[in-house]
Residue frames relative to the residue before (quaternion, step in Angstrom):
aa qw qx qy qz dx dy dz
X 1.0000 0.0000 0.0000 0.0000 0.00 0.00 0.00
X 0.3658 -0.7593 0.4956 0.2098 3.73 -0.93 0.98
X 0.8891 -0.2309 0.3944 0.0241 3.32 -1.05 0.35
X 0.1223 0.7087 -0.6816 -0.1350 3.54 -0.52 -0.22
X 0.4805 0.5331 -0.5239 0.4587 3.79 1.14 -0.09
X 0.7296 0.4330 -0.2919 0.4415 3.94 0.85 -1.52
X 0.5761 0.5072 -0.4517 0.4548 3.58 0.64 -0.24
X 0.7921 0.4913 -0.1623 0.3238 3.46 0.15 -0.62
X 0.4667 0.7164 -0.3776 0.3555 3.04 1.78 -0.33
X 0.8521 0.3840 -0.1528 0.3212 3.10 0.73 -1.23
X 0.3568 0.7085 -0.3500 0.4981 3.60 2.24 0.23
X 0.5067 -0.5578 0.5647 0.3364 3.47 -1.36 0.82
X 0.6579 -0.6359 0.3375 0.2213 3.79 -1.04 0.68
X 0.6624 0.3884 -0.2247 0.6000 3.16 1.61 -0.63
X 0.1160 0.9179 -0.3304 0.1867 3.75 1.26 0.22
X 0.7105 0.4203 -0.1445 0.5456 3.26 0.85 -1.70
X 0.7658 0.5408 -0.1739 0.3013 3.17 0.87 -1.02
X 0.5335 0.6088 -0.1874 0.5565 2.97 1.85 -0.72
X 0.6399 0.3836 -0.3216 0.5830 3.71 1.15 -0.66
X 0.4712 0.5235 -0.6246 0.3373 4.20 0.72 0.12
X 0.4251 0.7578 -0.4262 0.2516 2.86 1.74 -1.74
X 0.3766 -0.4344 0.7651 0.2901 4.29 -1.80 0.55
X 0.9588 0.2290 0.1175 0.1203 3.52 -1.23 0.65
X 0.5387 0.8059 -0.1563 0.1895 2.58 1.64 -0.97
X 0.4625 0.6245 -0.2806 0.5634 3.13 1.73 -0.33
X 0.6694 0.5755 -0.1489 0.4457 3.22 0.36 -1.37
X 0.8029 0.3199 -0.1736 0.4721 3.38 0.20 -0.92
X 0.4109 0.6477 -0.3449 0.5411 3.16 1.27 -0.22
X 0.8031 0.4309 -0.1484 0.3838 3.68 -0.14 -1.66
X 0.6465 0.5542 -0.1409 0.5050 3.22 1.61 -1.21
X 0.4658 0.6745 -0.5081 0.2645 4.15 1.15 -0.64
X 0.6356 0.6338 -0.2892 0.3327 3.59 0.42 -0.80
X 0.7679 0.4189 -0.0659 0.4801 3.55 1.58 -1.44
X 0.8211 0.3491 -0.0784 0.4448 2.91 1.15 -0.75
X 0.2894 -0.6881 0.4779 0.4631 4.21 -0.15 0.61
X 0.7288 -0.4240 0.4244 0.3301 3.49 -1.81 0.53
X 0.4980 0.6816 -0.1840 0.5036 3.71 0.76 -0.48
X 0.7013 0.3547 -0.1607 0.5971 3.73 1.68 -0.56
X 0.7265 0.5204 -0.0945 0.4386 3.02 1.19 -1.93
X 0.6850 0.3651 -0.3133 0.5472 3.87 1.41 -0.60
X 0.6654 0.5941 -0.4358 0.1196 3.47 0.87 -0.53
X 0.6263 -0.5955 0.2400 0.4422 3.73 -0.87 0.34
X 0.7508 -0.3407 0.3285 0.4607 3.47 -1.35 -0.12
X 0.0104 -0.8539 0.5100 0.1028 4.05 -0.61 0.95
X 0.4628 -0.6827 0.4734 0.3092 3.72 -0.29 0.70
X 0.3294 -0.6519 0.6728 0.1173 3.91 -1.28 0.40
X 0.0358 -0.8057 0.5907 -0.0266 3.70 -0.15 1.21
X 0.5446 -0.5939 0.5921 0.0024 3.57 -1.26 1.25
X 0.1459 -0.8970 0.4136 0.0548 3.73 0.47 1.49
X 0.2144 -0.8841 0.4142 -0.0274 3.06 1.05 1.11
X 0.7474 0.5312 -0.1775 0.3573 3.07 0.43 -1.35
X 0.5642 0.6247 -0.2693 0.4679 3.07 1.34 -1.67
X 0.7609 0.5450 -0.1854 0.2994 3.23 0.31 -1.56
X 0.4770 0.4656 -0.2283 0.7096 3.73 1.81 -0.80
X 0.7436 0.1576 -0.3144 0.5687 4.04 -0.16 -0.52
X 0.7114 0.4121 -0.4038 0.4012 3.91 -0.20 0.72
X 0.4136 -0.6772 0.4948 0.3543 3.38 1.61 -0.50
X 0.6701 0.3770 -0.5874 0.2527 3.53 0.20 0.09
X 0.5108 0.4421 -0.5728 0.4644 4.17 0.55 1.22
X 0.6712 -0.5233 0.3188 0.4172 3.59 -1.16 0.08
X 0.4450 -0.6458 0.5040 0.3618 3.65 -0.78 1.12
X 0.8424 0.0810 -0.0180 0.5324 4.00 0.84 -0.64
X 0.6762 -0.5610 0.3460 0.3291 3.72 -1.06 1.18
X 0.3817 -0.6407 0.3645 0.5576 3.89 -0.68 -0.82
X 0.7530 -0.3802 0.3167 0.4337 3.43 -1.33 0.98
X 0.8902 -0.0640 -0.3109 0.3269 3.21 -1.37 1.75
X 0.3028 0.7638 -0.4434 0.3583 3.37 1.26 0.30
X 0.6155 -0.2624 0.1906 0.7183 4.01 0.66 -0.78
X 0.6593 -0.3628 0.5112 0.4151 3.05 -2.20 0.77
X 0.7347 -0.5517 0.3947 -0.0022 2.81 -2.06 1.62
X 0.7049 0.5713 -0.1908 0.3746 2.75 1.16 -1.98
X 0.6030 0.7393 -0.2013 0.2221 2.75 1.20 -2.09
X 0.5941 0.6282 -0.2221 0.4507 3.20 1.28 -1.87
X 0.7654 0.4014 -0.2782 0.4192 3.01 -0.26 -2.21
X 0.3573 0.5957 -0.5387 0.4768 4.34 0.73 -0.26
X 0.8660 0.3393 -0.1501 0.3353 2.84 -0.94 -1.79
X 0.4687 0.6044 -0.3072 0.5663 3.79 1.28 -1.04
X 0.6771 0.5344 -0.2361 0.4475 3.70 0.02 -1.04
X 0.7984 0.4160 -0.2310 0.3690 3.27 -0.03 -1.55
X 0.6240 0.6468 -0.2331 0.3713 3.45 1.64 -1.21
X 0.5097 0.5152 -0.2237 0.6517 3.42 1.60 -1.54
X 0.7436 0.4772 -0.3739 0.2821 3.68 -0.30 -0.43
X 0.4531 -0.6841 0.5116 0.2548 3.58 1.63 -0.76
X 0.3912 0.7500 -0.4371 0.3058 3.71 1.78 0.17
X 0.7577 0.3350 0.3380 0.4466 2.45 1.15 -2.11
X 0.0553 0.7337 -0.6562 -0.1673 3.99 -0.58 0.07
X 0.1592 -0.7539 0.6213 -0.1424 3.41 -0.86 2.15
X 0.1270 -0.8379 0.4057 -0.3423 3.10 1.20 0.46
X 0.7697 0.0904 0.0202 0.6316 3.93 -0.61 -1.11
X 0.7789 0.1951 -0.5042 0.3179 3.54 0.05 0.43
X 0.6438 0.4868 -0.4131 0.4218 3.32 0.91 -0.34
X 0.5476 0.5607 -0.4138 0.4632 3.65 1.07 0.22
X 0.7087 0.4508 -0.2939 0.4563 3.48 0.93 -1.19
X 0.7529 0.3644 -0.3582 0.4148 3.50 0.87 -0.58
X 0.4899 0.5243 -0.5034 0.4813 3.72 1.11 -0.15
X 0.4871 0.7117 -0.2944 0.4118 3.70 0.73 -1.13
X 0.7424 0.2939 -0.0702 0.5979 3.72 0.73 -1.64
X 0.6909 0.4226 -0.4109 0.4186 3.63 0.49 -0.66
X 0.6153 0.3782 -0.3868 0.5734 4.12 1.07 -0.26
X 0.6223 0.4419 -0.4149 0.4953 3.86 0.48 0.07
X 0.6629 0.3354 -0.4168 0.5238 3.45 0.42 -0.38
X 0.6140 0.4999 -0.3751 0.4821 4.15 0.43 -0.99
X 0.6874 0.4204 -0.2918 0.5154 4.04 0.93 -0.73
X 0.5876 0.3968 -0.4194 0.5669 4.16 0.83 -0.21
X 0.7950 0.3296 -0.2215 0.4585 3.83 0.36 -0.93
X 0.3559 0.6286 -0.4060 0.5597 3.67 1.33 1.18
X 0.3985 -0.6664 0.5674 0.2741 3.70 -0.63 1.00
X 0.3931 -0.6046 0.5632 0.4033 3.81 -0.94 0.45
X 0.5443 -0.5381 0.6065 0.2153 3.21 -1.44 1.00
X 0.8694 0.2428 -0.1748 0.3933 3.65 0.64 -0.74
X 0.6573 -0.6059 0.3609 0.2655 3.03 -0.89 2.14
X 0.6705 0.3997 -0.5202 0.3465 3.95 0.08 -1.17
X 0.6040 0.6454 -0.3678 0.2887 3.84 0.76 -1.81
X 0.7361 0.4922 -0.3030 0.3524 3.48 0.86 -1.31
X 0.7502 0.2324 -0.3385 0.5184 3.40 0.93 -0.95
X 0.3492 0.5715 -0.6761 0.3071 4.08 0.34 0.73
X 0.5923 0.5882 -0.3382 0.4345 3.78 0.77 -0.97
Protein backbone atom coordinates (compact mmCIF):
# COMPACT_ATOMS: atom_id res chain seq x y z
CA UNK A 1 0.00 0.00 0.00
CA UNK A 2 1.45 3.56 -0.98
CA UNK A 3 1.65 6.34 1.14
CA UNK A 4 0.27 9.64 0.83
CA UNK A 5 3.95 10.86 1.62
CA UNK A 6 4.99 8.42 -1.77
CA UNK A 7 2.21 9.66 -3.77
CA UNK A 8 2.98 13.08 -3.51
CA UNK A 9 6.46 12.95 -4.11
CA UNK A 10 6.25 13.21 -7.51
CA UNK A 11 3.26 16.22 -7.56
CA UNK A 12 4.20 19.90 -7.94
CA UNK A 13 3.89 21.35 -4.24
CA UNK A 14 1.20 23.66 -4.84
CA UNK A 15 -0.89 20.70 -6.44
CA UNK A 16 -3.58 20.13 -3.85
CA UNK A 17 -4.17 23.52 -3.85
CA UNK A 18 -4.43 24.05 -7.37
CA UNK A 19 -7.22 21.28 -7.54
CA UNK A 20 -9.35 23.63 -4.69
CA UNK A 21 -8.50 25.99 -7.51
CA UNK A 22 -12.57 26.33 -9.80
CA UNK A 23 -11.17 25.17 -13.12
CA UNK A 24 -7.99 25.47 -12.82
CA UNK A 25 -7.14 23.04 -15.31
CA UNK A 26 -9.30 24.36 -17.75
CA UNK A 27 -8.35 27.74 -17.73
CA UNK A 28 -5.06 26.84 -17.92
CA UNK A 29 -5.41 24.71 -21.34
CA UNK A 30 -7.72 27.46 -22.57
CA UNK A 31 -4.94 30.77 -21.96
CA UNK A 32 -3.98 30.81 -25.54
CA UNK A 33 -7.92 31.03 -26.80
CA UNK A 34 -9.34 32.99 -24.68
CA UNK A 35 -8.45 36.98 -23.50
CA UNK A 36 -7.61 37.12 -19.63
CA UNK A 37 -10.82 39.08 -18.98
CA UNK A 38 -12.73 35.45 -19.43
CA UNK A 39 -10.11 33.21 -17.90
CA UNK A 40 -9.86 35.52 -14.45
CA UNK A 41 -13.40 36.23 -14.32
CA UNK A 42 -15.41 34.77 -11.39
CA UNK A 43 -17.80 31.91 -11.33
CA UNK A 44 -21.27 33.16 -13.35
CA UNK A 45 -24.58 31.41 -12.71
CA UNK A 46 -27.03 30.42 -15.89
CA UNK A 47 -30.62 31.60 -14.93
CA UNK A 48 -33.81 29.74 -16.41
CA UNK A 49 -36.14 32.73 -17.81
CA UNK A 50 -38.90 31.48 -16.23
CA UNK A 51 -40.63 34.35 -15.79
CA UNK A 52 -40.26 35.47 -19.35
CA UNK A 53 -41.70 32.37 -20.45
CA UNK A 54 -45.08 32.85 -17.97
CA UNK A 55 -45.28 36.74 -19.17
CA UNK A 56 -45.06 35.67 -23.00
CA UNK A 57 -47.29 32.65 -22.66
CA UNK A 58 -45.02 30.19 -23.80
CA UNK A 59 -45.90 28.12 -20.04
CA UNK A 60 -49.50 27.19 -19.37
CA UNK A 61 -51.85 30.25 -18.82
CA UNK A 62 -53.75 27.65 -16.23
CA UNK A 63 -52.63 24.34 -14.17
CA UNK A 64 -54.67 20.99 -15.10
CA UNK A 65 -58.35 21.07 -14.11
CA UNK A 66 -58.78 20.49 -10.27
CA UNK A 67 -55.33 20.80 -9.25
CA UNK A 68 -55.81 24.51 -7.51
CA UNK A 69 -58.69 27.02 -7.92
CA UNK A 70 -58.52 28.42 -11.49
CA UNK A 71 -59.34 31.77 -10.55
CA UNK A 72 -56.71 31.90 -8.01
CA UNK A 73 -54.04 31.11 -10.76
CA UNK A 74 -55.25 33.17 -13.64
CA UNK A 75 -54.75 36.18 -10.46
CA UNK A 76 -51.42 35.50 -9.70
CA UNK A 77 -50.86 34.69 -13.71
CA UNK A 78 -52.26 38.20 -14.38
CA UNK A 79 -50.50 40.21 -11.94
CA UNK A 80 -47.13 38.54 -13.34
CA UNK A 81 -48.09 39.41 -17.21
CA UNK A 82 -48.93 42.85 -16.09
CA UNK A 83 -45.28 43.74 -14.71
CA UNK A 84 -47.15 44.48 -11.13
CA UNK A 85 -45.49 41.90 -9.59
CA UNK A 86 -42.74 39.03 -10.23
CA UNK A 87 -44.96 35.64 -9.45
CA UNK A 88 -42.60 33.78 -10.93
CA UNK A 89 -41.84 31.05 -7.92
CA UNK A 90 -45.35 30.55 -7.49
CA UNK A 91 -46.58 29.96 -10.67
CA UNK A 92 -43.63 27.60 -11.18
CA UNK A 93 -44.02 25.78 -7.88
CA UNK A 94 -47.58 25.21 -8.43
CA UNK A 95 -47.30 24.23 -12.18
CA UNK A 96 -44.25 22.10 -10.88
CA UNK A 97 -46.90 20.28 -8.29
CA UNK A 98 -49.85 20.34 -10.55
CA UNK A 99 -47.59 17.98 -13.30
CA UNK A 100 -46.38 15.85 -10.27
CA UNK A 101 -49.55 15.18 -8.96
CA UNK A 102 -51.22 14.51 -12.85
CA UNK A 103 -47.72 12.20 -13.25
CA UNK A 104 -48.42 10.00 -9.68
CA UNK A 105 -52.25 9.71 -10.66
CA UNK A 106 -51.04 8.38 -14.32
CA UNK A 107 -51.00 4.53 -14.82
CA UNK A 108 -47.22 3.51 -15.35
CA UNK A 109 -46.67 3.07 -18.93
CA UNK A 110 -44.29 0.32 -17.88
CA UNK A 111 -45.77 -3.19 -17.61
CA UNK A 112 -42.82 -4.49 -15.05
CA UNK A 113 -43.78 -1.20 -12.42
CA UNK A 114 -47.45 -2.21 -12.65
CA UNK A 115 -47.14 -5.75 -11.77
CA UNK A 116 -44.27 -4.82 -8.91
CA UNK A 117 -47.36 -3.13 -7.05
Amino acid sequence: MTGNSEVNAGTHPNFGLLLRTSKWILRRSAESLLPAEVLTRGKQGFAVPIGRWFRDGMLPSQPHAGIINPAFWAAHLATHRSGRSDQRLYLWSDLMLSRLRQTAAAPSPCPVMDSAA
